[in-house]
PDB file of N, CA, C and O in Angstrom, chain B, residues numbered from 101:
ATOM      1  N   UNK B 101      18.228 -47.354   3.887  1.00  0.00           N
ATOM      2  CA  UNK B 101      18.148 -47.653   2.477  1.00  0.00           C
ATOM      3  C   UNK B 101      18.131 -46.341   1.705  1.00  0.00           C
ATOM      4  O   UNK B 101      17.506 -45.460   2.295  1.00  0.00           O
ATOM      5  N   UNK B 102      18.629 -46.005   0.600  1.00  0.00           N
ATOM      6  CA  UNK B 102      18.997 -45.239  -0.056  1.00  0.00           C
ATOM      7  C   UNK B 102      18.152 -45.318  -1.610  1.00  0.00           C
ATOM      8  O   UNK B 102      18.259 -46.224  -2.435  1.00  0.00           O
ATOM      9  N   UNK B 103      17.322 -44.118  -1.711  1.00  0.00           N
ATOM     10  CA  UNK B 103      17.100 -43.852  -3.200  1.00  0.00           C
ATOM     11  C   UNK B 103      17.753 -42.745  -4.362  1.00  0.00           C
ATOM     12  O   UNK B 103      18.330 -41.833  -3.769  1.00  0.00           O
ATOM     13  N   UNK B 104      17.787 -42.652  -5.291  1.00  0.00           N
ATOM     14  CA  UNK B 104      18.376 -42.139  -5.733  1.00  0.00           C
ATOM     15  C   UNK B 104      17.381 -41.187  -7.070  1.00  0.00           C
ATOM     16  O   UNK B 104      16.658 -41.639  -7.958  1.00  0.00           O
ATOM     17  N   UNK B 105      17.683 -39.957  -6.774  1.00  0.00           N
ATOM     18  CA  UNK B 105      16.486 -38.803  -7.234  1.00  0.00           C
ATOM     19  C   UNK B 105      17.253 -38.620  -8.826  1.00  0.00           C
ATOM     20  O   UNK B 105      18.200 -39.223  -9.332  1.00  0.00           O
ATOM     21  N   UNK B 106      16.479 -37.640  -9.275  1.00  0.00           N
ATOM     22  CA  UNK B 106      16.954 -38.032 -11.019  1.00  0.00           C
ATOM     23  C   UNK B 106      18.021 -37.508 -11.556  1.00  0.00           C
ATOM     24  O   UNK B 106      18.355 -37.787 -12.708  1.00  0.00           O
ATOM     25  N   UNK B 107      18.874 -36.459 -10.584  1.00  0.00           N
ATOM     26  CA  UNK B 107      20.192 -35.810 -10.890  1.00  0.00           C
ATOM     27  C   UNK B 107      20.882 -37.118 -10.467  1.00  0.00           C
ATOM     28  O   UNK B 107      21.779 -37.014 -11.303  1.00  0.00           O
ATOM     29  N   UNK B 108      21.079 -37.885 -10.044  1.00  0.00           N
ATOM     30  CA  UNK B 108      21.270 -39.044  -9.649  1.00  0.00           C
ATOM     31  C   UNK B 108      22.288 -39.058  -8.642  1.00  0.00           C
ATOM     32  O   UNK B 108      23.141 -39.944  -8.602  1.00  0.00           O
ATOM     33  N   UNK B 109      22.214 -37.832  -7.587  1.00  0.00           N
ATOM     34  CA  UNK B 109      22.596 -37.994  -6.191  1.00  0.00           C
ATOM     35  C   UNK B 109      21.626 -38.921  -5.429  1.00  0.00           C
ATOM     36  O   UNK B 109      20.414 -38.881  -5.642  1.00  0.00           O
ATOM     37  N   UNK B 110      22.199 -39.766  -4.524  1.00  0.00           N
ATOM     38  CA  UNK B 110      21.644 -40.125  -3.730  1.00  0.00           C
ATOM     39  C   UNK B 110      20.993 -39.896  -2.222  1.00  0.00           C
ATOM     40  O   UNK B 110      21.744 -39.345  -1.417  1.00  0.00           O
ATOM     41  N   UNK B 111      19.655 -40.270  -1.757  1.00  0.00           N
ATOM     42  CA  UNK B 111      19.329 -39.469  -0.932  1.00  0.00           C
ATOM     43  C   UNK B 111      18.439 -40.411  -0.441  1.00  0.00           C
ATOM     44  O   UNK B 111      17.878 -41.323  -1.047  1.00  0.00           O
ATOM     45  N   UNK B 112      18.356 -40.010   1.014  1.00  0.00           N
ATOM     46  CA  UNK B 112      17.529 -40.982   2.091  1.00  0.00           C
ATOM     47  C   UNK B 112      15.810 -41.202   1.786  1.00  0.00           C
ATOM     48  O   UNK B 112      15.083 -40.477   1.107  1.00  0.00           O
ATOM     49  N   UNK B 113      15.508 -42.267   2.422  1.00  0.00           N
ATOM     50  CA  UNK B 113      13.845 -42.214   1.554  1.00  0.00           C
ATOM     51  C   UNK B 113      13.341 -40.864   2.400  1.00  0.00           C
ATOM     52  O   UNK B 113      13.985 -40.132   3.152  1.00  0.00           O
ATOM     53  N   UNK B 114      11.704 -40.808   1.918  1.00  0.00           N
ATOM     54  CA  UNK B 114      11.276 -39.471   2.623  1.00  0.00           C
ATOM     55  C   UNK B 114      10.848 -39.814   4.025  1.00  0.00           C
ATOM     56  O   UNK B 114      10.645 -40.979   4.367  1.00  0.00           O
ATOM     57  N   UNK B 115      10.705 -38.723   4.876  1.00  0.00           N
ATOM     58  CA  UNK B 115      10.403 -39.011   6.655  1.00  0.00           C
ATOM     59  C   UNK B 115       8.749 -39.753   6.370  1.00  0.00           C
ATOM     60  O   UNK B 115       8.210 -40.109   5.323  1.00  0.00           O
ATOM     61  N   UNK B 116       8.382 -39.776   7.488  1.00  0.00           N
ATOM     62  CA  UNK B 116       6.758 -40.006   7.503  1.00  0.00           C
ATOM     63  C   UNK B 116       5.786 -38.822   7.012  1.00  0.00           C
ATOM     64  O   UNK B 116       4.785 -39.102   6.353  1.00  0.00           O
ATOM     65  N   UNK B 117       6.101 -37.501   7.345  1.00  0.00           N
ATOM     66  CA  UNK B 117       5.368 -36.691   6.939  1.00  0.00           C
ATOM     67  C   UNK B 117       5.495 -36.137   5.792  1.00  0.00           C
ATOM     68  O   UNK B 117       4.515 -35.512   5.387  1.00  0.00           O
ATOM     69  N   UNK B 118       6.767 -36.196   4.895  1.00  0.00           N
ATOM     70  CA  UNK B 118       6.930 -35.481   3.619  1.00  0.00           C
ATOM     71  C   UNK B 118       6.020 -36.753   2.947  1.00  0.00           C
ATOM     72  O   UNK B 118       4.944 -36.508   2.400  1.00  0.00           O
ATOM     73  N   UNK B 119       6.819 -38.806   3.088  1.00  0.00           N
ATOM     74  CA  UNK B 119       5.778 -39.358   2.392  1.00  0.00           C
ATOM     75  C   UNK B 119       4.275 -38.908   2.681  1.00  0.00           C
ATOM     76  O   UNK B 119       3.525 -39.544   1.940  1.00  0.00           O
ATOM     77  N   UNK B 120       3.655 -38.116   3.422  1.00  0.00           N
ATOM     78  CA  UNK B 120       1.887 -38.539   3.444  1.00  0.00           C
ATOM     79  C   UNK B 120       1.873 -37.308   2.784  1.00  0.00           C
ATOM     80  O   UNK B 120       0.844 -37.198   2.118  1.00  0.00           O
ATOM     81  N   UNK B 121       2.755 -36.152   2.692  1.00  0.00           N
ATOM     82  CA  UNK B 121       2.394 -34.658   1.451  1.00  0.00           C
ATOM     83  C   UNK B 121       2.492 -35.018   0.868  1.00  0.00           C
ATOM     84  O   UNK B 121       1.734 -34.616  -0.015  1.00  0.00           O
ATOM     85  N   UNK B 122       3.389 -36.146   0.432  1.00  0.00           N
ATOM     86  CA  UNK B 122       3.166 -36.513  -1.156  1.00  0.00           C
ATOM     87  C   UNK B 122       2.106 -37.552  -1.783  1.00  0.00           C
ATOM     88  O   UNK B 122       1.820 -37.781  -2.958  1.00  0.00           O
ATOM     89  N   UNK B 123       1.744 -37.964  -0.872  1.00  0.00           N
ATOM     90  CA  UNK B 123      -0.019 -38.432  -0.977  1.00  0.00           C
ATOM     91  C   UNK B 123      -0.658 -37.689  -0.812  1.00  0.00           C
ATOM     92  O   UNK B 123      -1.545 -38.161  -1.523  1.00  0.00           O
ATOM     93  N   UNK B 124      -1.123 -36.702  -0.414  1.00  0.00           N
ATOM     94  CA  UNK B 124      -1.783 -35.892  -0.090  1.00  0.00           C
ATOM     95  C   UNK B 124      -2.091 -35.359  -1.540  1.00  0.00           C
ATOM     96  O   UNK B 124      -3.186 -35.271  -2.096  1.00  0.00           O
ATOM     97  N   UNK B 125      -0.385 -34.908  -2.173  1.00  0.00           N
ATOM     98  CA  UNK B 125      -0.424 -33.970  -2.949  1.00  0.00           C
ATOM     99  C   UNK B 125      -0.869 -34.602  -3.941  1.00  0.00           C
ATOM    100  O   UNK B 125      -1.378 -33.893  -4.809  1.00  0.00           O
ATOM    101  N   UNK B 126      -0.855 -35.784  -4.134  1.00  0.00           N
ATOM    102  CA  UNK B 126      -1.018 -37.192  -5.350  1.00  0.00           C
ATOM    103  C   UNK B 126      -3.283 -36.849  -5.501  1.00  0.00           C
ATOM    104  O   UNK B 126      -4.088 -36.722  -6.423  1.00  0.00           O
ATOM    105  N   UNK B 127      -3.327 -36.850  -4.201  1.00  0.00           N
ATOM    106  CA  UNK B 127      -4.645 -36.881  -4.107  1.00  0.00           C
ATOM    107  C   UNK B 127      -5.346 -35.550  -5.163  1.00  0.00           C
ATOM    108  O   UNK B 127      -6.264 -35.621  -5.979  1.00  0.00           O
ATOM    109  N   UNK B 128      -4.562 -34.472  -4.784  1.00  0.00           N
ATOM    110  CA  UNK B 128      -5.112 -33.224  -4.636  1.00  0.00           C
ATOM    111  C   UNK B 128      -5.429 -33.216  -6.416  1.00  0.00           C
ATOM    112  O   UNK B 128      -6.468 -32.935  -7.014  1.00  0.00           O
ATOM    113  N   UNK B 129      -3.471 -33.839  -7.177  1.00  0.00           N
ATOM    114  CA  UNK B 129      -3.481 -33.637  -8.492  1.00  0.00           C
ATOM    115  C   UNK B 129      -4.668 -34.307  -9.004  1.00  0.00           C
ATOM    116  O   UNK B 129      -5.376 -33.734  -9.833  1.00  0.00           O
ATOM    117  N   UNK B 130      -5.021 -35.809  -8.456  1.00  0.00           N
ATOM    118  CA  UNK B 130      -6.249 -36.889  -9.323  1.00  0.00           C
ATOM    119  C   UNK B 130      -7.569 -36.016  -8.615  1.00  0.00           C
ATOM    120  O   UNK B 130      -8.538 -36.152  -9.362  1.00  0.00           O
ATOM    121  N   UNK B 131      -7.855 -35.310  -7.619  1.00  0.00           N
ATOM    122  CA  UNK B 131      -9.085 -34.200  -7.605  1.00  0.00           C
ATOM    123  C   UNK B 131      -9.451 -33.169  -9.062  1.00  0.00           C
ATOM    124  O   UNK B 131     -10.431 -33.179  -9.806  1.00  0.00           O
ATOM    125  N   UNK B 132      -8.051 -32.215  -9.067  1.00  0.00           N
ATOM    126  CA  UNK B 132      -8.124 -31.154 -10.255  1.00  0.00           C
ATOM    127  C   UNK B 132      -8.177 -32.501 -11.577  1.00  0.00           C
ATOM    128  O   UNK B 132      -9.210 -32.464 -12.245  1.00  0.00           O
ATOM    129  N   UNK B 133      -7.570 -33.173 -11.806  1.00  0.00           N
ATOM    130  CA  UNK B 133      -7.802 -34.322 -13.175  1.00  0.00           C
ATOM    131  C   UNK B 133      -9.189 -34.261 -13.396  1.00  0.00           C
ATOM    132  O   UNK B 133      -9.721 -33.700 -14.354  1.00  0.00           O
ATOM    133  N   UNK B 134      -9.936 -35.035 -12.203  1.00  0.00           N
ATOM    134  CA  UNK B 134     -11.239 -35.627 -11.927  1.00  0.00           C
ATOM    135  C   UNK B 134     -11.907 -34.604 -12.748  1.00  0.00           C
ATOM    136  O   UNK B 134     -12.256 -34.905 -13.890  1.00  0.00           O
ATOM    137  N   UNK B 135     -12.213 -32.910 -12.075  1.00  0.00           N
ATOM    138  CA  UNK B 135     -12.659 -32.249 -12.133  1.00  0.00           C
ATOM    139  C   UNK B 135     -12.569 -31.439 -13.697  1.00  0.00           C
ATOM    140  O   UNK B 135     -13.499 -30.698 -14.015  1.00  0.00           O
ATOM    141  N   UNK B 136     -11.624 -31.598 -14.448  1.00  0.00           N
ATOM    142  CA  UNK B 136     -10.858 -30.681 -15.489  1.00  0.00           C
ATOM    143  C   UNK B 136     -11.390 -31.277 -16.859  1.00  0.00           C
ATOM    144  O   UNK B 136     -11.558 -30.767 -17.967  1.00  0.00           O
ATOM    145  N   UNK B 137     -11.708 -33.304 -16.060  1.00  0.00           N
ATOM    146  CA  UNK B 137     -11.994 -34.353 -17.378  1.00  0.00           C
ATOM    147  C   UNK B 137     -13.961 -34.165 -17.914  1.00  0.00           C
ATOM    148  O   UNK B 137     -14.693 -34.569 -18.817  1.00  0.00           O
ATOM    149  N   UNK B 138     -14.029 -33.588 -17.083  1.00  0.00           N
ATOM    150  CA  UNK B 138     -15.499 -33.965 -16.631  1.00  0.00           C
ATOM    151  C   UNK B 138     -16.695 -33.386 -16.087  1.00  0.00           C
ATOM    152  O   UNK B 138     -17.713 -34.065 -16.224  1.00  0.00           O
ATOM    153  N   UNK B 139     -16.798 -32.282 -15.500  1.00  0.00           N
ATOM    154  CA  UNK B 139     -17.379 -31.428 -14.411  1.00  0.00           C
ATOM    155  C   UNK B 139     -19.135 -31.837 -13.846  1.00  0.00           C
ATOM    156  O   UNK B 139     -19.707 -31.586 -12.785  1.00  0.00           O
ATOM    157  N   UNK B 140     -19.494 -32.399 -14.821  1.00  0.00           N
ATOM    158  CA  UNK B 140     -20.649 -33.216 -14.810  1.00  0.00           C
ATOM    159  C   UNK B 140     -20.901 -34.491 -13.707  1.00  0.00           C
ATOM    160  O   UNK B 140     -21.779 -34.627 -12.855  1.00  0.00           O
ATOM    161  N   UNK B 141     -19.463 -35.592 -14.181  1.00  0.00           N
ATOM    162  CA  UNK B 141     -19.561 -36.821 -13.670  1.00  0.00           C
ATOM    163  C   UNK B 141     -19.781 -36.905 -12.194  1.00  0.00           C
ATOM    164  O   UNK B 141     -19.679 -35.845 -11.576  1.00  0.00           O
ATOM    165  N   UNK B 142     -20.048 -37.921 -11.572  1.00  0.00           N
ATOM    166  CA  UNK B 142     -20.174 -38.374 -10.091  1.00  0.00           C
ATOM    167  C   UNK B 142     -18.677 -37.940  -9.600  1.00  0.00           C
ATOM    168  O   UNK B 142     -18.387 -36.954  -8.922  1.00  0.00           O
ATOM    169  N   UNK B 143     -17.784 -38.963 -10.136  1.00  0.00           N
ATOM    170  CA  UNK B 143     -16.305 -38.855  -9.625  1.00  0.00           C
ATOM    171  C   UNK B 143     -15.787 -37.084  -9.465  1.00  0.00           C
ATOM    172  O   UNK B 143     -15.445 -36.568  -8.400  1.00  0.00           O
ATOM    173  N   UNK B 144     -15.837 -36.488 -10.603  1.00  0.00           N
ATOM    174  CA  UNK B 144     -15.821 -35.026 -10.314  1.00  0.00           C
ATOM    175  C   UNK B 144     -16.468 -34.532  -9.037  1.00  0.00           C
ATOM    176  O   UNK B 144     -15.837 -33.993  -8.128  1.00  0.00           O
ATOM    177  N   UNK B 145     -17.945 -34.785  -9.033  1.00  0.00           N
ATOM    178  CA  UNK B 145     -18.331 -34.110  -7.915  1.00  0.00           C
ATOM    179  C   UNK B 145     -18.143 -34.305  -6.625  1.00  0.00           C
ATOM    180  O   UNK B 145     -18.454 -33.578  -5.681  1.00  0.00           O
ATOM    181  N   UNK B 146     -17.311 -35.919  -6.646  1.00  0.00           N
ATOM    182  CA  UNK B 146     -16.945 -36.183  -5.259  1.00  0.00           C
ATOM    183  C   UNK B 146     -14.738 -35.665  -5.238  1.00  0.00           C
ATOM    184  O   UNK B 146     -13.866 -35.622  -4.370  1.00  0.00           O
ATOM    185  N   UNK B 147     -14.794 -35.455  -6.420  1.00  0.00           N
ATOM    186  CA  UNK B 147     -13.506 -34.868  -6.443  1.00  0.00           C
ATOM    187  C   UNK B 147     -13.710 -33.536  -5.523  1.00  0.00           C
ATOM    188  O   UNK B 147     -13.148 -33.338  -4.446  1.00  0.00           O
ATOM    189  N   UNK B 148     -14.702 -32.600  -6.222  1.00  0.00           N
ATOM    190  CA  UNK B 148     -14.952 -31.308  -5.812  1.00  0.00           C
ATOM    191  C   UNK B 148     -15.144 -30.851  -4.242  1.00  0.00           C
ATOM    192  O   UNK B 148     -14.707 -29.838  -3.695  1.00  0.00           O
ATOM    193  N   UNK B 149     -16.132 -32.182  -3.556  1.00  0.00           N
ATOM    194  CA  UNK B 149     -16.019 -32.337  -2.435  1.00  0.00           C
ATOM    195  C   UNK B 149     -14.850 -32.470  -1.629  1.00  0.00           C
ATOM    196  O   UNK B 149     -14.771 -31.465  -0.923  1.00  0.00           O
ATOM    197  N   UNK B 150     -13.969 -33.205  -1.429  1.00  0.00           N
ATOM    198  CA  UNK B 150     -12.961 -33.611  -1.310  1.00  0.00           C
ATOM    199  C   UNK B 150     -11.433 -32.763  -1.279  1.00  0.00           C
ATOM    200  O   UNK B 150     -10.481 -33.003  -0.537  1.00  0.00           O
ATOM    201  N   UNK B 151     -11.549 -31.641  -2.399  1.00  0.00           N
ATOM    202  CA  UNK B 151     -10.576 -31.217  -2.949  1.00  0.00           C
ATOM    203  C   UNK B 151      -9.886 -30.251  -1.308  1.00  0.00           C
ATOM    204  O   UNK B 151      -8.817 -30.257  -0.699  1.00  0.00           O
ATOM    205  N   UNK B 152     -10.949 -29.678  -1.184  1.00  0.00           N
ATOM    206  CA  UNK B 152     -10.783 -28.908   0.056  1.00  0.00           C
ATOM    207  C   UNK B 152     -10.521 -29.151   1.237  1.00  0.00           C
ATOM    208  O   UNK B 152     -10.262 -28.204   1.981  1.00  0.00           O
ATOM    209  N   UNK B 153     -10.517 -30.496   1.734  1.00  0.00           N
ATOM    210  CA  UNK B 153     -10.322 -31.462   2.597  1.00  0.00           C
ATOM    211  C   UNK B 153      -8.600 -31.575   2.634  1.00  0.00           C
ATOM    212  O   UNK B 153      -7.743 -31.391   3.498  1.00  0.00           O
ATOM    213  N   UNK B 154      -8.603 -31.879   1.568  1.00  0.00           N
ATOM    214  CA  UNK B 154      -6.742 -32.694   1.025  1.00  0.00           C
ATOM    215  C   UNK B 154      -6.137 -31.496   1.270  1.00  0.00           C
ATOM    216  O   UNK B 154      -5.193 -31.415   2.056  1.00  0.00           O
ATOM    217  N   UNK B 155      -6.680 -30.342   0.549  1.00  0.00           N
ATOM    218  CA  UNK B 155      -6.036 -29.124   0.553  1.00  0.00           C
ATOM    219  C   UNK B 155      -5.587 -28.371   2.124  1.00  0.00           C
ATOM    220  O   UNK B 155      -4.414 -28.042   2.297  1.00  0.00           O
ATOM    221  N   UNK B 156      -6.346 -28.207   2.918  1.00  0.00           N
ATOM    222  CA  UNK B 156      -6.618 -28.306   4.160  1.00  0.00           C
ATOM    223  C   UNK B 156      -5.692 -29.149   5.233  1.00  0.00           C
ATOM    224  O   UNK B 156      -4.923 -28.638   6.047  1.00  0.00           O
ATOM    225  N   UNK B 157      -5.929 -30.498   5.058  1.00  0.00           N
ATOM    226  CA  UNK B 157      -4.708 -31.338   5.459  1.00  0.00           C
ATOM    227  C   UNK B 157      -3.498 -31.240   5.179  1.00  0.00           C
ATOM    228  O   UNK B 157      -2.647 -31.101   6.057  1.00  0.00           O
ATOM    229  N   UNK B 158      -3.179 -31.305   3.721  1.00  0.00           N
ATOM    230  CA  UNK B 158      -1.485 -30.614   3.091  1.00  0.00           C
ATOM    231  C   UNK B 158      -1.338 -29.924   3.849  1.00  0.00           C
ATOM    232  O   UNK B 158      -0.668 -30.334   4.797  1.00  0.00           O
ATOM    233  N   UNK B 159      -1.889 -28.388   3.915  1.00  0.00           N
ATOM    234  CA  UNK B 159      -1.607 -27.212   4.608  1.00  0.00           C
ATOM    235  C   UNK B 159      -1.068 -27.441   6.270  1.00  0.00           C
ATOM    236  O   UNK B 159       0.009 -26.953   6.613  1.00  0.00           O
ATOM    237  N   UNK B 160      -1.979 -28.276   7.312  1.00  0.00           N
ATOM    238  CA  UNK B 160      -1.493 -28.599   8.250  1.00  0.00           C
ATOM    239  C   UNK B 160      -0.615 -29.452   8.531  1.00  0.00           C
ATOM    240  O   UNK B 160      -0.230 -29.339   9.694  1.00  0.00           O
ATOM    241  N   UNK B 161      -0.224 -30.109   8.066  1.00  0.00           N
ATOM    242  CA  UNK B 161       0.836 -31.047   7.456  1.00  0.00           C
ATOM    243  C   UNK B 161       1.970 -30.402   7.303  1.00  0.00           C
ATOM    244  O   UNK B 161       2.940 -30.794   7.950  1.00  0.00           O
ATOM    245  N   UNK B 162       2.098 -29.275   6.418  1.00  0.00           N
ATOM    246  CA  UNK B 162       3.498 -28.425   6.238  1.00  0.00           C
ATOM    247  C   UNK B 162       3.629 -27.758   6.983  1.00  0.00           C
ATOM    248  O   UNK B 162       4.780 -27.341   6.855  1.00  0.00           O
ATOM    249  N   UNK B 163       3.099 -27.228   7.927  1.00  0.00           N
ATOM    250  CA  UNK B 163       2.915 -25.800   9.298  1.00  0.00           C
ATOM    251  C   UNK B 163       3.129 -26.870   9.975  1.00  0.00           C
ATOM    252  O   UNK B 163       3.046 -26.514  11.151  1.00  0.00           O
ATOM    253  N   UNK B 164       3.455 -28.450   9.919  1.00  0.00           N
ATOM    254  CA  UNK B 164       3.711 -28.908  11.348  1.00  0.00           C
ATOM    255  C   UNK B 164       5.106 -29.462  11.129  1.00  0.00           C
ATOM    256  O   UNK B 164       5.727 -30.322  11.753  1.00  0.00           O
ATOM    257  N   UNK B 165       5.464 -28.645   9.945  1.00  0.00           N
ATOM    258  CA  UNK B 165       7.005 -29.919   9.494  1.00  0.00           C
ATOM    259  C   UNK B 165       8.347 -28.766   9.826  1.00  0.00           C
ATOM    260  O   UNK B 165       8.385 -27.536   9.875  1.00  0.00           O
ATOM    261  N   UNK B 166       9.249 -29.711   9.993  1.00  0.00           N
ATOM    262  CA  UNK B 166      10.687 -28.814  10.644  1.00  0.00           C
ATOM    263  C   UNK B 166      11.338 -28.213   8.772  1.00  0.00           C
ATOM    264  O   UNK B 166      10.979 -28.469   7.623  1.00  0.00           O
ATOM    265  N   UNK B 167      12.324 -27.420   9.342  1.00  0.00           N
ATOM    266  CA  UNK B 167      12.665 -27.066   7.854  1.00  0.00           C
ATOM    267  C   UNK B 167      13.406 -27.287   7.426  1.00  0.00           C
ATOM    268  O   UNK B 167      13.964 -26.441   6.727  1.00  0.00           O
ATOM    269  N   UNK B 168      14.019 -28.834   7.577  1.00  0.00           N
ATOM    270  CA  UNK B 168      14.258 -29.905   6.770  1.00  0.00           C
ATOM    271  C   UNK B 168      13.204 -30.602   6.420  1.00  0.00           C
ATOM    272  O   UNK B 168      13.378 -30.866   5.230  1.00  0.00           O
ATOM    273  N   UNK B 169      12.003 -31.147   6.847  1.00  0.00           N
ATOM    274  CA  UNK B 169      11.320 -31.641   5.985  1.00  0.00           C
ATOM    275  C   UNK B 169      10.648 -31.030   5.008  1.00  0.00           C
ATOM    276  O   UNK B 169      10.221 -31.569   3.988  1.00  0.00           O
ATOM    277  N   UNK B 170      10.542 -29.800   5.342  1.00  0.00           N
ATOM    278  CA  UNK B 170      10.087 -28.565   4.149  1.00  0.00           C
ATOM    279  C   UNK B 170      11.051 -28.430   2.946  1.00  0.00           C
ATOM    280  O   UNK B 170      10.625 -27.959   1.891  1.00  0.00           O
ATOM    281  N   UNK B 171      12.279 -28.811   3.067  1.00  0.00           N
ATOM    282  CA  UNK B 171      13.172 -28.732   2.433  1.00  0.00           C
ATOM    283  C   UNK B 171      12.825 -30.041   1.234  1.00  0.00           C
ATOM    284  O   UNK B 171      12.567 -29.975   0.033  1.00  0.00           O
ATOM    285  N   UNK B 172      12.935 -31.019   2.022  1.00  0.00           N
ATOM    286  CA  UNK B 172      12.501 -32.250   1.813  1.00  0.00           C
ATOM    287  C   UNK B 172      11.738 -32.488   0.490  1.00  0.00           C
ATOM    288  O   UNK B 172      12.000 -32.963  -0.615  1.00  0.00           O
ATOM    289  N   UNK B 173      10.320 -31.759   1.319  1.00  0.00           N
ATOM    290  CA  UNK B 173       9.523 -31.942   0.146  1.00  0.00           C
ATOM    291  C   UNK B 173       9.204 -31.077  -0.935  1.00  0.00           C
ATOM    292  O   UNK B 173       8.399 -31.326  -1.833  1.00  0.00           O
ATOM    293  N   UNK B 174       9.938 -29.961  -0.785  1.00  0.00           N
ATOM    294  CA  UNK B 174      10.025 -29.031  -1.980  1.00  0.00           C
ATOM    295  C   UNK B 174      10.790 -30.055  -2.862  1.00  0.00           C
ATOM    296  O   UNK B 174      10.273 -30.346  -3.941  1.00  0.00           O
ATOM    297  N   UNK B 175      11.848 -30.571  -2.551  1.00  0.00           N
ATOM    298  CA  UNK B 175      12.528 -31.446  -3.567  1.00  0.00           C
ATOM    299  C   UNK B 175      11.783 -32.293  -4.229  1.00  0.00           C
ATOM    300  O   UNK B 175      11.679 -32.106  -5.441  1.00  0.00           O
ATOM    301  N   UNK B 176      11.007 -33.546  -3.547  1.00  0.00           N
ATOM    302  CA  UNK B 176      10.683 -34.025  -3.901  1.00  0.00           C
ATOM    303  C   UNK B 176       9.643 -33.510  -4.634  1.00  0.00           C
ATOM    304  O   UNK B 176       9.586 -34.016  -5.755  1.00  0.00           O
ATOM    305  N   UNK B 177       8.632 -32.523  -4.364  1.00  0.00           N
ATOM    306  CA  UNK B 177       7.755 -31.969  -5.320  1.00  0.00           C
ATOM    307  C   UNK B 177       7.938 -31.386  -6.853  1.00  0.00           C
ATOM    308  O   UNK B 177       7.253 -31.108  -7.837  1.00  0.00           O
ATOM    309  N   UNK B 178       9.399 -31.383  -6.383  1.00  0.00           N
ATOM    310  CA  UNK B 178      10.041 -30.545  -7.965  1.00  0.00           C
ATOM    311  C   UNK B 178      10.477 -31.666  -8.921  1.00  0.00           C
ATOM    312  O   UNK B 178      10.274 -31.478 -10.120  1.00  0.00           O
ATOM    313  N   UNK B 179      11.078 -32.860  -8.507  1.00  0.00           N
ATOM    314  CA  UNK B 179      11.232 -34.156  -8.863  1.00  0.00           C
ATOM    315  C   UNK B 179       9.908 -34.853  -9.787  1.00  0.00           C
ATOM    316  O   UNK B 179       9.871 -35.305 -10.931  1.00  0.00           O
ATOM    317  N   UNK B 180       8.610 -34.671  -8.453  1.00  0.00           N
ATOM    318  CA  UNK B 180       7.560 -35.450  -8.871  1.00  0.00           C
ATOM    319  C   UNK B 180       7.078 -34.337 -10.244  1.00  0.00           C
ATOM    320  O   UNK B 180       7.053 -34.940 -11.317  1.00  0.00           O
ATOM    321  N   UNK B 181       6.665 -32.677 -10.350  1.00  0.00           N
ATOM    322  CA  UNK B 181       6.560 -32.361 -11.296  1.00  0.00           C
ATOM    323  C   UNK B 181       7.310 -32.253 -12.751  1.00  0.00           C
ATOM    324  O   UNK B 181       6.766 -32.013 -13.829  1.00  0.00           O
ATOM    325  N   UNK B 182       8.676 -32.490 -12.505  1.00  0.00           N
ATOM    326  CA  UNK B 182       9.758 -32.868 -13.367  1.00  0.00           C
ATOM    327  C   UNK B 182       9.273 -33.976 -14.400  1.00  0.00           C
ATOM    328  O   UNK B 182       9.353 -34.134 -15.618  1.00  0.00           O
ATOM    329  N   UNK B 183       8.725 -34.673 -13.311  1.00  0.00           N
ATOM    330  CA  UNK B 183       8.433 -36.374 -13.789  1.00  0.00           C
ATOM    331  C   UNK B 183       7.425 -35.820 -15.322  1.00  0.00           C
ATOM    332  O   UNK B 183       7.662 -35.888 -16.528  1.00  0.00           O
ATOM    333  N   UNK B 184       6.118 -35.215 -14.424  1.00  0.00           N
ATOM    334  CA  UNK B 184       4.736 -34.671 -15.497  1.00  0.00           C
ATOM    335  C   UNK B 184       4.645 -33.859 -16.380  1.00  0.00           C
ATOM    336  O   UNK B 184       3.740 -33.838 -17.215  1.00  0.00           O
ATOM    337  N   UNK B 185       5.454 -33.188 -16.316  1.00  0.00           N
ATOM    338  CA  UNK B 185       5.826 -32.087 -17.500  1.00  0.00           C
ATOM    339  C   UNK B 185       6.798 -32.717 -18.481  1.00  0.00           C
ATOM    340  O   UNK B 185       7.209 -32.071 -19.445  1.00  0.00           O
TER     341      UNK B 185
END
């Protein structure tokens, strides 16, 4: 099955490991949110906890990926910040 990214070439969905960096990375952004809205709240402080964890995992996650999936998810990361800006 085929998706199609916003230059509107088409392109295969992501492998298993680029999708979980990009959860990962999903996580990491609603951590810094948590933390940026609030620094006080509960949710922040379990953001704060946490943050280093996700961060940590990403990291081993990309040191275990071939360089096509590195490829992969640079794209898609540039896509997903495209989206937020």
């Amino acid at each position: 099955m085929f998706i199609t990214r916003s230059s509107g070439s088409a392109t295969r969905r992501p492998s298993a490991k680029v999708a979980r960096a990009l959860e990962i990375h999903r996580s990491v952004m609603a951590c810094n949110a948590h933390i940026a809205i609030d620094r006080e709240s509960t949710h922040a402080l379990t953001a704060a906890l946490m943050l280093p964890c996700y961060k940590a995992e990403f990291r081993t996650l990309v040191l275990a990926m071939t360089s096509d999936e590195e490829r992969e998810l640079r794209y898609a990361l540039d896509d997903f910040c495209a989206g937020v800006a």
